[in-house]
N, CA and C atoms as a LAMMPS dump frame, in Angstrom:
ITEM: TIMESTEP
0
ITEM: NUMBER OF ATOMS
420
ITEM: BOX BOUNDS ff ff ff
-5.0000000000000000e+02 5.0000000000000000e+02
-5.0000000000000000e+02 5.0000000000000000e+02
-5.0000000000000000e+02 5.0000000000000000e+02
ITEM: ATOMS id mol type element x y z
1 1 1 N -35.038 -474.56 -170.355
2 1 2 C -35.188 -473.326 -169.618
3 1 3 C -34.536 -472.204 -170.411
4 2 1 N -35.258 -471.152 -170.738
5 2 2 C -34.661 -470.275 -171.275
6 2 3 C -34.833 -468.476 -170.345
7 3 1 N -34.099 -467.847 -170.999
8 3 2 C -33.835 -466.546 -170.185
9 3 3 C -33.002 -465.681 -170.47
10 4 1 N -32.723 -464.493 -170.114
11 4 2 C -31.701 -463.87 -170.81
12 4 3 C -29.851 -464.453 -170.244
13 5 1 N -29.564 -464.551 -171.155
14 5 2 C -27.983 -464.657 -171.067
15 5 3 C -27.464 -464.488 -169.516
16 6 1 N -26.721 -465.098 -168.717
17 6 2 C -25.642 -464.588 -167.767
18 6 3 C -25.185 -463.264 -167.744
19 7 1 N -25.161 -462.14 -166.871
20 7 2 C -24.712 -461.047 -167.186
21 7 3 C -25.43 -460.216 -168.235
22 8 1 N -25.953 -460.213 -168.779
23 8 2 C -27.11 -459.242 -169.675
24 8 3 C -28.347 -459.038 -168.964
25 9 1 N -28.602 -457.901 -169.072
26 9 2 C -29.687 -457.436 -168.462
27 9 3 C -30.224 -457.02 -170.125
28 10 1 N -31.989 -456.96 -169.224
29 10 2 C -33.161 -456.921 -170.475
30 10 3 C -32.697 -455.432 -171.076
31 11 1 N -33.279 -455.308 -172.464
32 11 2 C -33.195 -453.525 -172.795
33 11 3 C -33.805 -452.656 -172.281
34 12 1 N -35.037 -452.911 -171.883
35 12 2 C -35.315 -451.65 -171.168
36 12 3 C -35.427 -452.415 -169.51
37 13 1 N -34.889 -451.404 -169.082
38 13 2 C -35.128 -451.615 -166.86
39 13 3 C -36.015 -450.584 -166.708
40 14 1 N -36.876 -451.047 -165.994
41 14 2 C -38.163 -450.028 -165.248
42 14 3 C -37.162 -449.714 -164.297
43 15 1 N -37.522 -448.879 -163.498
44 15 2 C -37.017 -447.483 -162.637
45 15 3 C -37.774 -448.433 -161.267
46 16 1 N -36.721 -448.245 -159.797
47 16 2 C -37.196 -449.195 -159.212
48 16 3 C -38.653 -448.12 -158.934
49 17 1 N -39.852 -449.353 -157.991
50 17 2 C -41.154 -448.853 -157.75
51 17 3 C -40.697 -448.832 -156.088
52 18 1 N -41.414 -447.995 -155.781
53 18 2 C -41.76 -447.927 -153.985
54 18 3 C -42.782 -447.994 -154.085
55 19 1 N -43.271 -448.959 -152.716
56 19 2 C -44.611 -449.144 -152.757
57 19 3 C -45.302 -447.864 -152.196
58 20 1 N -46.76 -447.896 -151.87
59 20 2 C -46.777 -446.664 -151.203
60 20 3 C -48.341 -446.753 -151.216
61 21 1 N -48.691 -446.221 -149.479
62 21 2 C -50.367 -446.197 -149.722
63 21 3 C -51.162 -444.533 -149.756
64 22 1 N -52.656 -445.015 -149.616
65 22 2 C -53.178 -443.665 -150.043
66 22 3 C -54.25 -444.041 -149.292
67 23 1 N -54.849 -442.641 -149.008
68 23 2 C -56.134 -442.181 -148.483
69 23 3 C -56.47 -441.145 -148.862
70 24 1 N -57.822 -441.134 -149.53
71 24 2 C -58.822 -440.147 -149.951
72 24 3 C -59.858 -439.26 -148.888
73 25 1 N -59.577 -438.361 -149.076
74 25 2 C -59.757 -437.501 -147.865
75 25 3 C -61.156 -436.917 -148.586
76 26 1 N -62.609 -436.697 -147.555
77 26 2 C -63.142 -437.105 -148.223
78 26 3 C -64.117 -435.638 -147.036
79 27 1 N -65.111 -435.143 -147.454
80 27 2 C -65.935 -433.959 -146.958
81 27 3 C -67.482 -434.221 -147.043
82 28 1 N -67.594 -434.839 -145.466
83 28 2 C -69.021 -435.324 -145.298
84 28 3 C -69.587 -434.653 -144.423
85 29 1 N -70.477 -433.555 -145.038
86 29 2 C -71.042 -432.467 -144.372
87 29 3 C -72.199 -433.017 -143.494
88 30 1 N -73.074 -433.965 -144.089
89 30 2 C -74.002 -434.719 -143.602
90 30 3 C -74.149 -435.67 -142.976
91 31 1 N -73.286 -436.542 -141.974
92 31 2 C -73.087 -437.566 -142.166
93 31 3 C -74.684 -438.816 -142.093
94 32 1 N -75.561 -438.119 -142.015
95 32 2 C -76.703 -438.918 -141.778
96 32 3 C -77.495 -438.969 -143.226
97 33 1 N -77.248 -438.61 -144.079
98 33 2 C -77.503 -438.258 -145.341
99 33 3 C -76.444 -439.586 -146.556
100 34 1 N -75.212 -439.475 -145.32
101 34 2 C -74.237 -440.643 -146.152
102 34 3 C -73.854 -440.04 -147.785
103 35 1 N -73.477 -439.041 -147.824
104 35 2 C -73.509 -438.259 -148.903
105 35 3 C -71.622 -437.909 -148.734
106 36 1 N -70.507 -437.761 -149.717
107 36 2 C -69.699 -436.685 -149.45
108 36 3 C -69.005 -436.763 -150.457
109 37 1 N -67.869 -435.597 -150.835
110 37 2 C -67.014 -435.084 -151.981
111 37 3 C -65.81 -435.15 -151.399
112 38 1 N -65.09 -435.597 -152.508
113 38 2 C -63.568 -435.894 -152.182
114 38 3 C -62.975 -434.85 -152.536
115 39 1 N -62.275 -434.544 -151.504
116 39 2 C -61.639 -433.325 -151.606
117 39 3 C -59.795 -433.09 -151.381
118 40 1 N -58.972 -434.379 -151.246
119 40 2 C -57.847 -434.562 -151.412
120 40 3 C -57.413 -435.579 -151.256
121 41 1 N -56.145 -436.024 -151.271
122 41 2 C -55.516 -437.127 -151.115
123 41 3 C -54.47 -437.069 -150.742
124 42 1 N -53.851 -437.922 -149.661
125 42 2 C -52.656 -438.199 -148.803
126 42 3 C -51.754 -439.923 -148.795
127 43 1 N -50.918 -439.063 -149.624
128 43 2 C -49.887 -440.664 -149.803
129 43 3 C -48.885 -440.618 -148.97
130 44 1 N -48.425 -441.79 -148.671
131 44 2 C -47.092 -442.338 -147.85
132 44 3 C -46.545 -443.42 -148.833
133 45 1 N -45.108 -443.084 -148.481
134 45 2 C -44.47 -443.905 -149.583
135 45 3 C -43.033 -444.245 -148.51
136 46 1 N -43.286 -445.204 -147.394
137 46 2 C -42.078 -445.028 -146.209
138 46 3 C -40.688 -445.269 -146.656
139 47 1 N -40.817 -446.088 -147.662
140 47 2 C -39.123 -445.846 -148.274
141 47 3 C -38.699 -444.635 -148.967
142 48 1 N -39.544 -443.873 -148.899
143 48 2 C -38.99 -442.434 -149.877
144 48 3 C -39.058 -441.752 -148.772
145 49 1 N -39.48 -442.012 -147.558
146 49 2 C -39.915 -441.158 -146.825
147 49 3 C -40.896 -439.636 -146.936
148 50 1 N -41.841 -440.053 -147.607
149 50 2 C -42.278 -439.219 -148.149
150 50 3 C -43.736 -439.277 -147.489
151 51 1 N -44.517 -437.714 -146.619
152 51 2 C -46.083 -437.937 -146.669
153 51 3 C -46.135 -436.887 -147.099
154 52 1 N -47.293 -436.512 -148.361
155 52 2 C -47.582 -435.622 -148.331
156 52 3 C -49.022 -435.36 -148.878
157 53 1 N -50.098 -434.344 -148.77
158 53 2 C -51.338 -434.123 -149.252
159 53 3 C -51.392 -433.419 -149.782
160 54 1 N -52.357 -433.639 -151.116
161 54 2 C -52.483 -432.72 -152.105
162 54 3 C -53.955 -432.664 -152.238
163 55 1 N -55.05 -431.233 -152.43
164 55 2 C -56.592 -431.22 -152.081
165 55 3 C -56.882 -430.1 -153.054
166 56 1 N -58.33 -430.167 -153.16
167 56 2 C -58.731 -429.136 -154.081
168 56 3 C -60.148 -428.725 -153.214
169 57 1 N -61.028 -427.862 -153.273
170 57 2 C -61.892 -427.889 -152.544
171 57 3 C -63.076 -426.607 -153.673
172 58 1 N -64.106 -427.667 -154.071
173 58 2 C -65.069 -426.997 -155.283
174 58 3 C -65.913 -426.465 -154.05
175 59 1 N -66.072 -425.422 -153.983
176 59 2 C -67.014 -424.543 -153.151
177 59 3 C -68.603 -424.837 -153.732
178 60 1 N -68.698 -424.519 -154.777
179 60 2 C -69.933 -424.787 -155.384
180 60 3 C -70.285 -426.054 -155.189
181 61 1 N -69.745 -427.204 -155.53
182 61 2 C -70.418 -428.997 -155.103
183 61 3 C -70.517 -428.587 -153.713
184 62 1 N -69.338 -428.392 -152.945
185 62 2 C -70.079 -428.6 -151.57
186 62 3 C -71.225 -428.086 -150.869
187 63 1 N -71.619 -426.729 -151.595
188 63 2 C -72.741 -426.216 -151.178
189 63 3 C -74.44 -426.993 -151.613
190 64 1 N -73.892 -427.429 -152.609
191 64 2 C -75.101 -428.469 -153.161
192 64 3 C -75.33 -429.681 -152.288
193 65 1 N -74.08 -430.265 -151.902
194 65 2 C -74.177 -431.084 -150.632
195 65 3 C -75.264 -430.648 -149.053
196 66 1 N -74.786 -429.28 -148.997
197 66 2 C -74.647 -428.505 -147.733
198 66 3 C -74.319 -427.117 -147.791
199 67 1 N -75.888 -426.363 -148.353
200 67 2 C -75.926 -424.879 -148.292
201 67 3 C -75.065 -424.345 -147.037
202 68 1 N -75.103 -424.577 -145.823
203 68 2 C -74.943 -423.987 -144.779
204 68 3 C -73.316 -424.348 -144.409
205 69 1 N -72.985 -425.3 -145.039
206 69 2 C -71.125 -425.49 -144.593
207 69 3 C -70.537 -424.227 -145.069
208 70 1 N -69.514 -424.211 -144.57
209 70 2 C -68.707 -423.14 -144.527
210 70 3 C -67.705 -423.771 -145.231
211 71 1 N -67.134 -423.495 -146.715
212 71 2 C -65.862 -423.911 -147.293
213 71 3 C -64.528 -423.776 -146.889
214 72 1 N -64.729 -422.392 -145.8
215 72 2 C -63.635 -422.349 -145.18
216 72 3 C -62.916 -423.224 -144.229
217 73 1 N -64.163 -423.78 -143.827
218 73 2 C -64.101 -424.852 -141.998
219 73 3 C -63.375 -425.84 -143.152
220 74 1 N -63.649 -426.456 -144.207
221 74 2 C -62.54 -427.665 -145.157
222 74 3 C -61.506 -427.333 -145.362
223 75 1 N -61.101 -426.082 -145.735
224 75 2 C -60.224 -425.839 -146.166
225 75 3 C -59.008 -425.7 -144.788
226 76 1 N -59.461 -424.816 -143.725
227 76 2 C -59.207 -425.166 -142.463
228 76 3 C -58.733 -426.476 -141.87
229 77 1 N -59.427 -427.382 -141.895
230 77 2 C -58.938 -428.185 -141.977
231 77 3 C -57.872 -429.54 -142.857
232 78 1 N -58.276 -429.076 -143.705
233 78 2 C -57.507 -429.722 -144.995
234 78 3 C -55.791 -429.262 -145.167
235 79 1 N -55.771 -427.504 -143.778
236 79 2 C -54.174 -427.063 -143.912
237 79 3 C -53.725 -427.481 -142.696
238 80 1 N -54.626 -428.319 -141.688
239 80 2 C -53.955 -429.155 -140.452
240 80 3 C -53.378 -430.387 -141.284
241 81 1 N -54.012 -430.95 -142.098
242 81 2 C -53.51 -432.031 -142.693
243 81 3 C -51.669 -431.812 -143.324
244 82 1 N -52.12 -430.72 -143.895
245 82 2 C -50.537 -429.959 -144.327
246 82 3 C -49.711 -430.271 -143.295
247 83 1 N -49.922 -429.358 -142.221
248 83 2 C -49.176 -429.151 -140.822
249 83 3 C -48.566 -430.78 -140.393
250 84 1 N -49.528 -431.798 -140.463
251 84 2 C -49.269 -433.164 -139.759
252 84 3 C -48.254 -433.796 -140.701
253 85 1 N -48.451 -433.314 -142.406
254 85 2 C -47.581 -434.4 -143.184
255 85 3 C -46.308 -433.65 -143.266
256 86 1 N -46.201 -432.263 -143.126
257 86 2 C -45.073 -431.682 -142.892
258 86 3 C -44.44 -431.421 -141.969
259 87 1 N -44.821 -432.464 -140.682
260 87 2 C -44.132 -432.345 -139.583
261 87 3 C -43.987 -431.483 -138.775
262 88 1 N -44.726 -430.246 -138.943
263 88 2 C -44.919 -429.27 -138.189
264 88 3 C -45.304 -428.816 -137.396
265 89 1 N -44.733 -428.398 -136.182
266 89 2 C -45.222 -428.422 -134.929
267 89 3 C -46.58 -427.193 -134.183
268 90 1 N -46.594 -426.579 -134.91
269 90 2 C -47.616 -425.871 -135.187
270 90 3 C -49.023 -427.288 -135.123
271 91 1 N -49.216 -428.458 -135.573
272 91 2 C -49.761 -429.157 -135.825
273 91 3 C -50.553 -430.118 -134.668
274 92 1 N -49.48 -429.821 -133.375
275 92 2 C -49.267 -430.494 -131.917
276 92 3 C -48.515 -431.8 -132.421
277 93 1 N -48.986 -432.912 -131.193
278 93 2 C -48.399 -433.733 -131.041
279 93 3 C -48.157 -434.706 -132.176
280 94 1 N -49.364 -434.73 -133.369
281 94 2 C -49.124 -435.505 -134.238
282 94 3 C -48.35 -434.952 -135.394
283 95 1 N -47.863 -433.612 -135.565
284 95 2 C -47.006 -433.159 -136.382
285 95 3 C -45.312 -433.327 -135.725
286 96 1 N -45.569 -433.531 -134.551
287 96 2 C -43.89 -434.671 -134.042
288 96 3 C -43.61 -435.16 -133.783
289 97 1 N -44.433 -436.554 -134.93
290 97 2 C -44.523 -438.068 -134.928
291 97 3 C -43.637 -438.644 -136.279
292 98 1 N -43.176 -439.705 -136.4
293 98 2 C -42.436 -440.159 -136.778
294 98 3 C -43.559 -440.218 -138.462
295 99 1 N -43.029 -440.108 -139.608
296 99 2 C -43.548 -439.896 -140.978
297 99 3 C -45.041 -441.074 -140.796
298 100 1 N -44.572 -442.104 -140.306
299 100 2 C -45.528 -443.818 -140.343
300 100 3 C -46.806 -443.188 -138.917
301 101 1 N -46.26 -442.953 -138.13
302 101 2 C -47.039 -442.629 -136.861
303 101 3 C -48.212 -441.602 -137.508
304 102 1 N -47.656 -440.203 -138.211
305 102 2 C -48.433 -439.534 -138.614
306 102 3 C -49.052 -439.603 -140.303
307 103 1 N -49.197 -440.897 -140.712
308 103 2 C -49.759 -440.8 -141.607
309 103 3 C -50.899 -442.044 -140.857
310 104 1 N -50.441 -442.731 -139.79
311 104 2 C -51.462 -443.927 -139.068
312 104 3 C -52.482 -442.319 -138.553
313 105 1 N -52.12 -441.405 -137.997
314 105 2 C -52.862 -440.262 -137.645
315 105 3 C -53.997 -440.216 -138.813
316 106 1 N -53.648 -439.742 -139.783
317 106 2 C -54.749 -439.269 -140.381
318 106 3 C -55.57 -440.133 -141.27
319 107 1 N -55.075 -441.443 -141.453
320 107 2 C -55.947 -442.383 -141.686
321 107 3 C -57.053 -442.99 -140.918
322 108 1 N -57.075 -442.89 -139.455
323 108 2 C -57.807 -442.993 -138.604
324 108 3 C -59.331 -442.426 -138.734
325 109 1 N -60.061 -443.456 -138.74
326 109 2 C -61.761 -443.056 -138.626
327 109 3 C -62.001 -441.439 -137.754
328 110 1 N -62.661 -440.499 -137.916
329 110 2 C -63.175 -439.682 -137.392
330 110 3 C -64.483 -439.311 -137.412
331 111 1 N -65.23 -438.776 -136.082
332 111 2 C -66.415 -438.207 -136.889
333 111 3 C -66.797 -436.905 -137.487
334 112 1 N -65.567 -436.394 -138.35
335 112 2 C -65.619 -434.711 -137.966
336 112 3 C -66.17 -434.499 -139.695
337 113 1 N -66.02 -432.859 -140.168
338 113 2 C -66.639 -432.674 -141.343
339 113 3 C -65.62 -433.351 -141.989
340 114 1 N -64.082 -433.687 -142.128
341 114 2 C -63.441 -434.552 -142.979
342 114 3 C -62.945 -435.688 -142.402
343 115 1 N -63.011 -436.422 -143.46
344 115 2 C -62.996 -437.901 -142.876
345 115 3 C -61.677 -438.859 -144.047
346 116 1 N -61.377 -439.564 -143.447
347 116 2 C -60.447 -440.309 -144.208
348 116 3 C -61.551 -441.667 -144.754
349 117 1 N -60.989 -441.891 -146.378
350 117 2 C -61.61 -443.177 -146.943
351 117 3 C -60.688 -444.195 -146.633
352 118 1 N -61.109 -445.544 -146.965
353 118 2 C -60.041 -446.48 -147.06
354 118 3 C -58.511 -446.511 -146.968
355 119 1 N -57.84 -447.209 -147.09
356 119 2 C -56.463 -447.326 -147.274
357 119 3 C -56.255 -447.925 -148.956
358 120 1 N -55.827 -447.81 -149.153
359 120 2 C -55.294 -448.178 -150.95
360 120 3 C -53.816 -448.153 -151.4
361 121 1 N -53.297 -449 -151.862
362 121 2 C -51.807 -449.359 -152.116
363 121 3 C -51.759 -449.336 -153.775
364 122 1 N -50.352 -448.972 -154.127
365 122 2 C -49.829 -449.095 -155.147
366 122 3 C -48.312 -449.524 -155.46
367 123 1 N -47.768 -449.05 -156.488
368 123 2 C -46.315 -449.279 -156.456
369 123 3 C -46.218 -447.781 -157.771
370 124 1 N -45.335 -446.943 -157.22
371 124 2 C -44.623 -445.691 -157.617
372 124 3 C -43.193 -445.471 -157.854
373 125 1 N -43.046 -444.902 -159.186
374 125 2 C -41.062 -444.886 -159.173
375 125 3 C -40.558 -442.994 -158.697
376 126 1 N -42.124 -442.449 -158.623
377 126 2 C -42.049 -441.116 -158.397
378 126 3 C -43.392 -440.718 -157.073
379 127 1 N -43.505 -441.023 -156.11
380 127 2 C -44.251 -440.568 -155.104
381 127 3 C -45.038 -439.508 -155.028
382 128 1 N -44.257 -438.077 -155.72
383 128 2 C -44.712 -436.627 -155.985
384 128 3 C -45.897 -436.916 -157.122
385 129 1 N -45.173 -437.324 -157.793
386 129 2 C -46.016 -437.462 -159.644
387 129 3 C -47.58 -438.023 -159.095
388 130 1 N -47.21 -439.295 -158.664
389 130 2 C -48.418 -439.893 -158.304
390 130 3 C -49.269 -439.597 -157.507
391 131 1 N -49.117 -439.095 -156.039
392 131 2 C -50.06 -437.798 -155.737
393 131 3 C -50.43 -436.858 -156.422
394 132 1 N -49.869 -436.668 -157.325
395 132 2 C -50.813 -435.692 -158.81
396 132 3 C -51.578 -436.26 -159.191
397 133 1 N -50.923 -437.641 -159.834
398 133 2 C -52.015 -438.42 -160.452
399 133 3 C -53.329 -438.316 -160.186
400 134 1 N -53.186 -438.992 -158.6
401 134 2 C -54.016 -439.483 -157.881
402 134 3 C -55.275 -438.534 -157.385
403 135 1 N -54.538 -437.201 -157.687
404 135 2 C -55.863 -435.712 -157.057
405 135 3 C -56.16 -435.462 -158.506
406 136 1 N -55.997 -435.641 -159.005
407 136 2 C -56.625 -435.309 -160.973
408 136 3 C -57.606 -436.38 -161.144
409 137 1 N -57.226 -437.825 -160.62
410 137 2 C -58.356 -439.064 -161.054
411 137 3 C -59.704 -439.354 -159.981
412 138 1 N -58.958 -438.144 -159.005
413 138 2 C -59.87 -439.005 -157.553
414 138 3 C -60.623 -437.819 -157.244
415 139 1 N -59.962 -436.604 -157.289
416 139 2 C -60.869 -435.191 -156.613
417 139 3 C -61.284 -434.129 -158.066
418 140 1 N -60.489 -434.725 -158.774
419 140 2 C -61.251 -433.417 -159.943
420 140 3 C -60.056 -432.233 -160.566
């Protein structure tokens, strides 16, 4: 059996990871068409205590989707999402829910113009960073 020494640690230590999930927030103008553009992303990371959403919203794709949407009605909604991960009561009842309660909020199926995708897990040593990541690889 071999291994490092008693008392020695390896040379390099990774930085601990928090796990942490995600949902792609996603703008389905049509839903009978089954068509839509991702337009942000919302991570939870409950040991950092951390929810927060980060979105971009291309006016031009969505109109190609859906001449007649209004970019504003996404964007509108995309700053309730703000309101809920920042706890803000402005938000109602689900902005003064416990960080886990209100991120189970907006993962929840809806039938409205934005909709939450899947759930998706990782492991993060920086929560912030990786919601960057994650809106650069996923929304554009």
């Amino acid at each position: 059996m071999s291994g490092p020494a008693q008392g020695h640690q390896h040379p390099y230590q990774h930085p601990y990871q928090y796990p942490y999930q995600y949902i792609v927030l996603r703008c389905v103008p049509r839903v009978d068409r089954e068509e839509f553009l991702n337009v942000g992303v919302v991570l939870h990371c409950q040991e950092a205590d951390f929810l927060e959403v980060a979105w971009s919203v291309d006016a031009s794709r969505l109109r190609a989707l859906d001449p007649g949407l209004d970019p504003q009605q996404v964007c509108d909604a995309l700053a309730f999402v703000e309101g809920v991960c920042a706890g803000d009561a402005a938000a109602g009842l689900a902005g003064r829910q416990p960080v886990g309660t209100r991120f189970g909020f907006l993962k929840a199926p809806r039938s409205t113009v934005l909709q939450p995708g899947p759930v998706h897990g990782g492991l993060t040593a920086e929560p912030a960073r990786q919601l960057d990541r994650l809106l650069s690889t996923l929304v554009g």
